[in-house]
Structures are given as C-alpha cells and as structure tokens.
Backbone as JSON, one array per atom type, in Angstrom:
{
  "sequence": "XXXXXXXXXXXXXXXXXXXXXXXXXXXXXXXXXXXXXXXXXXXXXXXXXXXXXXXXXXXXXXXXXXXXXXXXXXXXXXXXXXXXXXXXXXXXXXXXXXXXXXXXXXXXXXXXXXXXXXXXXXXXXXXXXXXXXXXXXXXXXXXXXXXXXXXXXXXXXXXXXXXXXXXXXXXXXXXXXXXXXXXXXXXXXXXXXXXXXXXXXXXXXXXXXXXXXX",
  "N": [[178.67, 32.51, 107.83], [178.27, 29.24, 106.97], [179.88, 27.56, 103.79], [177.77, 25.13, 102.91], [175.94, 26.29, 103.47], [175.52, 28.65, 102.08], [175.84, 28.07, 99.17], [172.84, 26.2, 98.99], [171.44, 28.5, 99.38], [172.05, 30.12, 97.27], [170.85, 28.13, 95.16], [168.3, 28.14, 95.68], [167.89, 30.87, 95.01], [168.04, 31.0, 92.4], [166.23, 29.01, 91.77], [163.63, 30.12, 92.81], [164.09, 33.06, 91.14], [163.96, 31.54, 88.04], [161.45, 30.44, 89.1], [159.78, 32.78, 88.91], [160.49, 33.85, 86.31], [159.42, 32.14, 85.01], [156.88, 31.72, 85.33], [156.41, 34.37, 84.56], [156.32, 34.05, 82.1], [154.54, 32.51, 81.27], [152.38, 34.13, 82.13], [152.5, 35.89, 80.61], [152.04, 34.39, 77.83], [149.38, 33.97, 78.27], [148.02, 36.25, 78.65], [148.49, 37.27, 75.98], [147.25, 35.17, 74.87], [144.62, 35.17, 75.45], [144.64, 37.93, 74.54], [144.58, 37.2, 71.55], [141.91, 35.75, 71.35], [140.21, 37.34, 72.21], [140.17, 39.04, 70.01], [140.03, 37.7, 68.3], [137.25, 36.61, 68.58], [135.99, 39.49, 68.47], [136.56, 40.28, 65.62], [135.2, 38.08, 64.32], [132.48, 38.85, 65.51], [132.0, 41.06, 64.24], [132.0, 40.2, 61.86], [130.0, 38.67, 61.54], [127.91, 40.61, 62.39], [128.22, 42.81, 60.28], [127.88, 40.73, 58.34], [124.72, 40.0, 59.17], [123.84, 43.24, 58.37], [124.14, 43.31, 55.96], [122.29, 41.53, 55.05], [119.94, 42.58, 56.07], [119.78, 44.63, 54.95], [119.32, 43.56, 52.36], [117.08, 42.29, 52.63], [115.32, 44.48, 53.36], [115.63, 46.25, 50.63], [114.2, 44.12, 49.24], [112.2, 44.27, 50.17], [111.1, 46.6, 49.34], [111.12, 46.86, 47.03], [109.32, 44.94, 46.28], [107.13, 46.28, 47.45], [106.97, 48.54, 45.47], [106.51, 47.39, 42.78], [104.4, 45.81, 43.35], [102.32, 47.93, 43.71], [103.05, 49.35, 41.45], [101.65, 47.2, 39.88], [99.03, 47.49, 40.84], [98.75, 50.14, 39.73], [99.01, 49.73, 37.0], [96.75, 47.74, 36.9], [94.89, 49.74, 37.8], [94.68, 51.38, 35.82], [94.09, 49.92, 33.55], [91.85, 49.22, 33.86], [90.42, 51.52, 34.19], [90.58, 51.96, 31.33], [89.45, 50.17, 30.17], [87.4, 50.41, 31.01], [86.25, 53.2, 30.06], [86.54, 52.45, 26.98], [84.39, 50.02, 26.69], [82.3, 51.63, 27.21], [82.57, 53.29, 24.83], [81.98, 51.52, 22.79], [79.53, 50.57, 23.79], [77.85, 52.95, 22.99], [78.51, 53.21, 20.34], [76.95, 51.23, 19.6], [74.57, 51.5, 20.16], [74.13, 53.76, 18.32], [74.2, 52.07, 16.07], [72.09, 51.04, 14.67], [70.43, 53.71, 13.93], [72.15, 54.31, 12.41], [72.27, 52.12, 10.25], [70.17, 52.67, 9.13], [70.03, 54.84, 8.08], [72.01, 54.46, 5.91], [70.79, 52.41, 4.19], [68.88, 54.31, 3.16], [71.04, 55.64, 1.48], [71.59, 55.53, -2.17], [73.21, 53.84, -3.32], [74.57, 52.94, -1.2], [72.48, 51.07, -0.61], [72.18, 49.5, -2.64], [74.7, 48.19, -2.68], [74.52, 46.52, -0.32], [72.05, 45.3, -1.03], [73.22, 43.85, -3.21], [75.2, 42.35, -1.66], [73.78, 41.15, 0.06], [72.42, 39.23, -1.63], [74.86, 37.48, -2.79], [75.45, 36.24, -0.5], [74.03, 34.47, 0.56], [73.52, 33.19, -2.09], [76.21, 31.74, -1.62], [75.5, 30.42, 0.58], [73.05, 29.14, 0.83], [70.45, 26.51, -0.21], [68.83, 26.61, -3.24], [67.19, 24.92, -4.7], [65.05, 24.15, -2.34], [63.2, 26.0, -2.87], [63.12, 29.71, -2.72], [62.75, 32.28, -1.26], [62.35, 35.64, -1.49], [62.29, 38.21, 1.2], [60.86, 41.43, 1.95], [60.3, 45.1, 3.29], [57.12, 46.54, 3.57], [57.34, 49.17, 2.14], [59.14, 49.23, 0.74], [60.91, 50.4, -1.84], [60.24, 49.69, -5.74], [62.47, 49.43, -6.82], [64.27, 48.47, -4.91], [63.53, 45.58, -4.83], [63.69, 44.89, -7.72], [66.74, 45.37, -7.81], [67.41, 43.27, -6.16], [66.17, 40.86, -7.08], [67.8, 40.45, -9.93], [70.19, 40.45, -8.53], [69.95, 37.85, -7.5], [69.72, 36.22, -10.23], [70.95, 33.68, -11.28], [69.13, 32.25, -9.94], [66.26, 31.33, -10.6], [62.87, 32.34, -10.83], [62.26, 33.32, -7.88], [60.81, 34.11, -5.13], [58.89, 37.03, -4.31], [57.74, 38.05, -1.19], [56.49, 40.7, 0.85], [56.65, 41.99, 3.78], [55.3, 43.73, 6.49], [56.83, 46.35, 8.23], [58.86, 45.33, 8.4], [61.52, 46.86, 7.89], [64.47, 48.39, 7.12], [66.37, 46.59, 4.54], [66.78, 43.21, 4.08], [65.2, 39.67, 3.68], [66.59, 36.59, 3.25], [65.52, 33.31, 2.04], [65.3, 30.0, 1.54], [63.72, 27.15, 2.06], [63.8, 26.14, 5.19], [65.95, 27.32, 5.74], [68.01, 30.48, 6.37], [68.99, 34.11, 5.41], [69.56, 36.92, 6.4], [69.41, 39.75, 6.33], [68.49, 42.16, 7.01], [68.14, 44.95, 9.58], [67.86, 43.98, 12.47], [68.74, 41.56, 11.65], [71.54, 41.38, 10.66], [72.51, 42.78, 13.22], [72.43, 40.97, 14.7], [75.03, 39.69, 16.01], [76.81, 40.14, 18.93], [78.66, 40.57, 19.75], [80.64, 39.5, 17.86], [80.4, 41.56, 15.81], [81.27, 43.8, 17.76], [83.81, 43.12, 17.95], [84.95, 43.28, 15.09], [84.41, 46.35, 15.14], [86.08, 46.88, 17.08], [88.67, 45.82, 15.67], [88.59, 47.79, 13.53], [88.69, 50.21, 14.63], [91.38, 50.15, 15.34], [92.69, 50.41, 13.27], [91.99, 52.47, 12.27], [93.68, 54.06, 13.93], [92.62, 54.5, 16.18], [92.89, 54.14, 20.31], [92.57, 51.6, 21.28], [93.11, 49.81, 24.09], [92.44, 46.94, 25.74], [90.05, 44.29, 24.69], [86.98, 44.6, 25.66], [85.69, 42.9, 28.65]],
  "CA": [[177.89, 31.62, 106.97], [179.29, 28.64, 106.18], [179.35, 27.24, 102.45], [177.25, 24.73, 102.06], [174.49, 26.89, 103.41], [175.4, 29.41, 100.58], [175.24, 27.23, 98.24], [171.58, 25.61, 99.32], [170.72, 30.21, 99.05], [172.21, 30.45, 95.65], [169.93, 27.29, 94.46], [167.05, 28.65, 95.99], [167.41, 32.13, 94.72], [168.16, 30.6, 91.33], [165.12, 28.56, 91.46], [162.58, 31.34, 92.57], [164.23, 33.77, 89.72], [163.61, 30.56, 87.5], [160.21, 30.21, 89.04], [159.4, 34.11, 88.58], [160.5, 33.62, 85.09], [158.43, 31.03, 83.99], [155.31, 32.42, 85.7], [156.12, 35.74, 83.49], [156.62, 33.81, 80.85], [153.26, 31.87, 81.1], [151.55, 35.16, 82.3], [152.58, 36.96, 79.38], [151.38, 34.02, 76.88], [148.07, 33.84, 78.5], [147.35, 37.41, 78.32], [148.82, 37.33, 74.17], [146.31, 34.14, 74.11], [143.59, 35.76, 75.61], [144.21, 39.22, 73.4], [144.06, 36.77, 70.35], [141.1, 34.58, 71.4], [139.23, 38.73, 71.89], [140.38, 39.74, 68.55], [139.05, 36.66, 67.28], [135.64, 37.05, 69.14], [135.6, 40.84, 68.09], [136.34, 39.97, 64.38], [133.63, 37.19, 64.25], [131.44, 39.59, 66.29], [132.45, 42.66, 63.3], [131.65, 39.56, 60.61], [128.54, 38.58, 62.4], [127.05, 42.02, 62.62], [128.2, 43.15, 58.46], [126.55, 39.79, 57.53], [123.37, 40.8, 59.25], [123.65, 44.49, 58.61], [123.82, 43.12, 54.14], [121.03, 40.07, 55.06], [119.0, 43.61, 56.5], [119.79, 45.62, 53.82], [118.99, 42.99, 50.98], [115.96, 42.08, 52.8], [114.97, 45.74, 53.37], [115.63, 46.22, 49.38], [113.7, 43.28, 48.31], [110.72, 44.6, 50.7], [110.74, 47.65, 49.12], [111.0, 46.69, 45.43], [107.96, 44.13, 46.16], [106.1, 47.29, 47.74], [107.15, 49.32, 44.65], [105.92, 45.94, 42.19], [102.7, 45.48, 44.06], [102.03, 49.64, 43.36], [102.92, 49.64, 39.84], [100.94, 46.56, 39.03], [97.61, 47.92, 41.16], [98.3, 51.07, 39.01], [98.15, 49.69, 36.22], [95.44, 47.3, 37.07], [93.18, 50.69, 37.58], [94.56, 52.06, 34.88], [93.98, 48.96, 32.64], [90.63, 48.92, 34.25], [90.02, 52.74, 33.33], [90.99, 52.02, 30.19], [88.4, 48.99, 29.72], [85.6, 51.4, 31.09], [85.77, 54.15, 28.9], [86.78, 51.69, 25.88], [83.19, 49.83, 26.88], [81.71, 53.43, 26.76], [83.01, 53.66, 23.49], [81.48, 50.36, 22.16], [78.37, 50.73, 24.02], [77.37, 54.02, 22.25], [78.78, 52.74, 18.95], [76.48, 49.91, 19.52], [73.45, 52.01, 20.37], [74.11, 54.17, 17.04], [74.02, 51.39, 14.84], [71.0, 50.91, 13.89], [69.94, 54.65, 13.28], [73.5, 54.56, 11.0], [72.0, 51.34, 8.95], [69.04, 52.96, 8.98], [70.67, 56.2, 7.19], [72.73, 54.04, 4.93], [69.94, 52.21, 3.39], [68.48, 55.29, 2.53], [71.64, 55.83, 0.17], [71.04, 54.34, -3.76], [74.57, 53.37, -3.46], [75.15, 51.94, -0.05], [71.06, 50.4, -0.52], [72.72, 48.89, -3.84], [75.83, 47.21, -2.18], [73.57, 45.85, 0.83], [71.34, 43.82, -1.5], [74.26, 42.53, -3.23], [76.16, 41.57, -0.66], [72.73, 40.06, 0.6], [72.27, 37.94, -2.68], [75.72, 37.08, -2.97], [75.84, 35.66, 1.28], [72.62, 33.74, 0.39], [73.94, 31.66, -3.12], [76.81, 30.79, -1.31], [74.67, 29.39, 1.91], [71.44, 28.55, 0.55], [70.39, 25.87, -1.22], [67.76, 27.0, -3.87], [66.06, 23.53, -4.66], [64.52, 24.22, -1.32], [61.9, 27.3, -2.94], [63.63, 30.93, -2.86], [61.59, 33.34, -0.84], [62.75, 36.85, -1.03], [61.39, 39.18, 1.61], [61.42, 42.99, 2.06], [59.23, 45.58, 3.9], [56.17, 46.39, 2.74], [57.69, 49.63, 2.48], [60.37, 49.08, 0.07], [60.39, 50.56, -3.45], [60.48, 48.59, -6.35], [64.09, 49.22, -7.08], [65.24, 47.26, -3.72], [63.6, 44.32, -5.67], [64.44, 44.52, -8.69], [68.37, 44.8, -7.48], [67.86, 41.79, -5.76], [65.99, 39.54, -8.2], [68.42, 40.81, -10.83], [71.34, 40.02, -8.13], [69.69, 36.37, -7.7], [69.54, 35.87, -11.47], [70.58, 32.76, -11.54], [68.31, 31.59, -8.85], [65.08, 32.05, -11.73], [61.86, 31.83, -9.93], [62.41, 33.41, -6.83], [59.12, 34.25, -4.78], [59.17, 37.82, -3.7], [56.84, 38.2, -0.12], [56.33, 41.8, 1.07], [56.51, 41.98, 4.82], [55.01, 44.74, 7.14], [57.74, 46.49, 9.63], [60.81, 44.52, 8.19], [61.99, 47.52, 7.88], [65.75, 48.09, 5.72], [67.0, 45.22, 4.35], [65.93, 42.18, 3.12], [65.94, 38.18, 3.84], [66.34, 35.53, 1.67], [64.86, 31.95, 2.41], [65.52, 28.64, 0.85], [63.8, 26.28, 3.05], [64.21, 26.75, 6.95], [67.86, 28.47, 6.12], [67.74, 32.02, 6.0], [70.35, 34.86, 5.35], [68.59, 37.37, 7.34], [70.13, 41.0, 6.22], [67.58, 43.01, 7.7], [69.05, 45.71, 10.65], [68.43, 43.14, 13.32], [69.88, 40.1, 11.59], [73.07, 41.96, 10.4], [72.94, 43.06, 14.64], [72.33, 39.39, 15.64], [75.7, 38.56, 16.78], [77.05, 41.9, 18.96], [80.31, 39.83, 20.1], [81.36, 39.69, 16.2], [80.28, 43.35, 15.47], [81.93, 44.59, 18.5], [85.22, 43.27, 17.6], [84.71, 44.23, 14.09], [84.33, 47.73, 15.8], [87.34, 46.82, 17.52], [89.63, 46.16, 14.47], [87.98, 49.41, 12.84], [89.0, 51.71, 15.68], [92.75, 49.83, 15.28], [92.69, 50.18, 11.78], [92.36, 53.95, 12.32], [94.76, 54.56, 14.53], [92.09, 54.62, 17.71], [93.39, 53.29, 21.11], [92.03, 49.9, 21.74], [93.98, 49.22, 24.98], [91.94, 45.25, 25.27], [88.81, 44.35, 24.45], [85.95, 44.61, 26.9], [85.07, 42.02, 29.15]],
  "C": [[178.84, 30.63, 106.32], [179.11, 28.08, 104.56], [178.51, 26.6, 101.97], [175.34, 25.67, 102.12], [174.12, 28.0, 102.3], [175.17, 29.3, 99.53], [173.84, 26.52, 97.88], [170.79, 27.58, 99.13], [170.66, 30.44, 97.75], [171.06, 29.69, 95.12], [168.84, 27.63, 94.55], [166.79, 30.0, 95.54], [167.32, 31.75, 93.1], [166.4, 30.11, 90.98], [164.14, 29.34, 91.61], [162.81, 32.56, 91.16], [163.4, 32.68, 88.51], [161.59, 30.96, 87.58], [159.15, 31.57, 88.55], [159.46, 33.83, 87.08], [159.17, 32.88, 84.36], [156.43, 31.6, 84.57], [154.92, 33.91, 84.92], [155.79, 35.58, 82.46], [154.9, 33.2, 80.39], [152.05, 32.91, 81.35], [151.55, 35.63, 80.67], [151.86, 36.11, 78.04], [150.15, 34.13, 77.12], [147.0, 35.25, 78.51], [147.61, 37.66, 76.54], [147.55, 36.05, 73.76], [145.19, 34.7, 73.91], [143.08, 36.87, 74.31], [143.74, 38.85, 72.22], [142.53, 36.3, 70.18], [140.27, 36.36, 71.5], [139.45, 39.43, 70.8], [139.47, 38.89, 67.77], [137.63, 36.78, 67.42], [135.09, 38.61, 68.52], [135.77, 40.69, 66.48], [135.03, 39.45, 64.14], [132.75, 38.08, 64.45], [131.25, 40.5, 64.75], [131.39, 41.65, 61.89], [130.38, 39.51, 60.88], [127.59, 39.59, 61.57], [126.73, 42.3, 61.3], [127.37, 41.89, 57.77], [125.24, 40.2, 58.06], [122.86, 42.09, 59.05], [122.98, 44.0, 57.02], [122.22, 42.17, 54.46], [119.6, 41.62, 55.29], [118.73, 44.06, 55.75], [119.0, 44.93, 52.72], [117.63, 42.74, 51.62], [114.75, 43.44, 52.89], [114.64, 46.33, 51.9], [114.28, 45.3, 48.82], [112.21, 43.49, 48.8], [110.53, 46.11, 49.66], [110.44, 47.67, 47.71], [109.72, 45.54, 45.08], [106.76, 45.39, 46.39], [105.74, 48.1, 45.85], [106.47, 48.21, 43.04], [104.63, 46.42, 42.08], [102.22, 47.15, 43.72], [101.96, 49.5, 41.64], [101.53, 48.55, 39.49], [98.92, 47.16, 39.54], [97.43, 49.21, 40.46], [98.11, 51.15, 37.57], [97.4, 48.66, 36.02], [94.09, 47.9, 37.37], [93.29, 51.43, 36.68], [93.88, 50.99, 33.54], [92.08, 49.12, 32.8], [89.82, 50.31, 34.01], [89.49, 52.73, 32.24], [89.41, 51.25, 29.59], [86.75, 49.74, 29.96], [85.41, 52.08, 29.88], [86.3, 53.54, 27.37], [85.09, 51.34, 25.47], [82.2, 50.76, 26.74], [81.31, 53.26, 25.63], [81.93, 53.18, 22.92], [80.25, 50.72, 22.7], [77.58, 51.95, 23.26], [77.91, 53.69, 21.14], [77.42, 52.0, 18.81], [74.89, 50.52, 19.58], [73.09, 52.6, 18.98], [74.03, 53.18, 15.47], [72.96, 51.15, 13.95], [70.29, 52.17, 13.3], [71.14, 54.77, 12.01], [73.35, 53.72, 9.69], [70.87, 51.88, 8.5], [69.39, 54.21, 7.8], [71.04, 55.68, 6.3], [71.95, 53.65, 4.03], [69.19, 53.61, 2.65], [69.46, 55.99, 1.36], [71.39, 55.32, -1.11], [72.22, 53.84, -3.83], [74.9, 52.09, -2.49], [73.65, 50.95, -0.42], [71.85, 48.96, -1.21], [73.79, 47.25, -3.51], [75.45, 46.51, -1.06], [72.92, 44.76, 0.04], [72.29, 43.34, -2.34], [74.84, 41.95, -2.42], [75.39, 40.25, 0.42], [72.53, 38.8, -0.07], [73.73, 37.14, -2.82], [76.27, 36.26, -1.55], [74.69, 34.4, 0.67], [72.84, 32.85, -0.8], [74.65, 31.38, -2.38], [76.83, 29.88, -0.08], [73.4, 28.4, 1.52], [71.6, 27.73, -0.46], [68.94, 26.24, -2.19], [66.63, 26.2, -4.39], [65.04, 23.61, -3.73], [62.8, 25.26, -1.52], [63.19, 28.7, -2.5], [62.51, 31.43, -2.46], [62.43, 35.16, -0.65], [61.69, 38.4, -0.24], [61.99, 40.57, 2.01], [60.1, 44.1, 2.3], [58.29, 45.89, 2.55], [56.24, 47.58, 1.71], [58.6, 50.54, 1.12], [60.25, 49.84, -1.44], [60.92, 49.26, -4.42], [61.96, 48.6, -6.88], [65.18, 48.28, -6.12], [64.72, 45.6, -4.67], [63.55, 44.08, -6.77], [65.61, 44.39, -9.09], [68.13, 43.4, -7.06], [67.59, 40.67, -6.56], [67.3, 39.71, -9.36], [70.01, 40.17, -10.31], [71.47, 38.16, -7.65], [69.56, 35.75, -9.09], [69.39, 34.89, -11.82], [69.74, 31.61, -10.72], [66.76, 31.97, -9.72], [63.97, 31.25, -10.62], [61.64, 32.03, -8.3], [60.99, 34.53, -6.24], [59.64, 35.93, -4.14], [57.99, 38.14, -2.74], [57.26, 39.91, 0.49], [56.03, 41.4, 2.94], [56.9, 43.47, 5.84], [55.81, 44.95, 8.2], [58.76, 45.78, 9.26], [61.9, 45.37, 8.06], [63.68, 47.84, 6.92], [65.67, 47.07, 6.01], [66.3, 44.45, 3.83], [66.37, 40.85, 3.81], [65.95, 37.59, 3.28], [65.89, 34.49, 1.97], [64.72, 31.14, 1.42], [64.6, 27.66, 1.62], [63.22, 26.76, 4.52], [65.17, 27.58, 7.16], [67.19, 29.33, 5.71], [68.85, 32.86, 6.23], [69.15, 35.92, 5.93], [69.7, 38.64, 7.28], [69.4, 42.15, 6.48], [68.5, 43.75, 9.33], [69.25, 44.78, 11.72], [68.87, 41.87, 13.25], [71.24, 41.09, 11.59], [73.59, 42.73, 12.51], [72.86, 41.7, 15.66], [73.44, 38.83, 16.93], [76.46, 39.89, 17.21], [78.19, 41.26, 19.38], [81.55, 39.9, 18.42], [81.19, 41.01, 15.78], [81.22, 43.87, 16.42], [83.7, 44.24, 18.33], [85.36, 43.58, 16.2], [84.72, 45.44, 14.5], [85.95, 48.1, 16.22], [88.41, 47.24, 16.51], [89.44, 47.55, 13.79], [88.8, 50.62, 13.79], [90.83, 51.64, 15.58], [93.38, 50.31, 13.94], [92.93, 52.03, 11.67], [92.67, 54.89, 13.1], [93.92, 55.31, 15.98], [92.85, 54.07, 18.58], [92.47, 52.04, 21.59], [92.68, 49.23, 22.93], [93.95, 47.82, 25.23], [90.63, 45.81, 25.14], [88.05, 44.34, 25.74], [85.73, 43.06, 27.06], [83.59, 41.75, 28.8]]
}
C-alpha cells in the first residue's frame, strides 16, 4: 500500500468516525428533545386533568349545596306554611268565640260599665252633636246601661234615648248619619283589625305568632 492511498483511508475513516459522531450526537439530542417535549405534554396533560378534576369538584360542591339550599328552603316553606295553618286555626276559633265572650262580658257590671264608657267617650270625639244625639240600646237593656251612658254623654244634654228590639249588648250612638256603632257586630265590623289585635295579644303573651295569616 502505497501512501497516498493511506492517507485518502485515514481521511475517510476520520470522516465516517466524525460522521458517526455527529449522528450520535444529533440522535442523542433528539431523543433528550423528544423526552422533554413528553414531559412537557405529560405535565400539561397532569395540569389539564387537576384543573378539571377541582372545576369537577367545585362544580360537584356547588350542585350539592344548591340541592341542600333548595331542601332547606322547601322545608321551611312547609314548615312556614304549617305554621300559618295552625296559626289560622288559632285565629279562626278565636274569631268564632268572640262574640259568645262579648256576650259574657257585657253581662259583667264592671266590664258592661267600661263598654259604655268607652262607647260615649269614641262617640264625643267623632260625632258631632249639633246633628241630634240618638242613643240606642236593646229593648232588652236595663235601665242602668242608660243611665251610664246618658250620665257618660253629660255634656251632650238632650240626648234622645231609642230602644231597639234584638240590638242585643251594646249600644250605638248617632249624631246625624255618623254613627259609633258599639254593639257586638259593630265592635266585629272590621275582622282584619281585630285579628291583628289578636295577633299582638298572643305576642304580648309570649304566644308563637310565627306571621300573620294570609
């Protein structure tokens, strides 16, 4: 072998080593690129997933605390609604008893007493007396219901007393067309104002009043 052909072997073994080299060298980055570029994909992938696992969870939570909401408030919207029944109960049989209870009361000389004042004393400060004064009261009545009341109209002198059949307790007064009307079914005239009157009463002594009735 002569030299220069040894020389033209060396270069060529040089350059394939060389070329081996650099093909290791470019192998080896492209599998370190790759491994990065699947770390990166498997991270992301890992992030991905934990953000949708929390987005699941919080949405899973926020279903369950609307379920748990929506429950309480329908329980106590039948409890509220319980409540309003047997409240209404209440009032409704209050409301029935009233009139045998004014009916009892008048029959006191006490409570009778404080009825026709409270009658004469509603009636000066509504009525105008220029008008004629008519005081009426069953037919029924003894003469002590009207002689409290004229006595509690005093200064109303001249006041007509009319006797009326079935008026049953009480009494009305009449000026005119106005009238104070304290007889069982005026004083039950207005059952929206009695029944919360009832109301406050039951509050007042430490009843439960949860709301008022519809």
């Amino acid at each position: 072998m002569n030299a220069p052909q040894s020389i033209v072997e060396a270069q060529t073994d040089a350059l394939l080593r060389r070329v081996a080299r650099e093909q290791e060298t470019r192998c080896r980055q492209a599998r370190e690129s790759a491994a990065e570029q699947a770390r990166t994909i498997v991270d992301r992938a890992w992030d991905e997933a934990r953000a949708r696992l929390r987005q699941a969870v919080m949405e899973e939570r926020r279903s369950i605390e609307q379920t748990l909401a929506d429950r309480r408030a329908a329980h106590e919207t039948t409890a509220r609604r319980r409540s309003q029944s047997s409240l209404r109960a209440v009032i409704d049989e209050a409301w029935r008893s009233l009139p045998a209870a004014l009916g009892s009361a008048w029959l006191s000389a006490d409570a009778r007493a404080r009825w026709c004042r409270a009658a004469c004393s509603a009636a000066m400060a509504a009525l105008d007396p220029a008008r004629g004064c008519t005081l009426e009261i069953d037919t029924d009545a003894s003469g002590e219901v009207e002689a409290l009341a004229l006595e509690s109209l005093g200064t109303w002198a001249g006041a007509r007393v009319e006797r009326v059949r079935g008026l049953g307790p009480g009494l009305r007064i009449r000026c005119g067309r106005a009238c104070v009307d304290a007889t069982v079914p005026g004083l039950l005239a207005s059952r929206e104002r009695i029944e919360s009157e009832l109301l406050a009463e039951m509050e007042r002594l430490g009843e439960p009043t949860p709301e008022a009735p519809a």
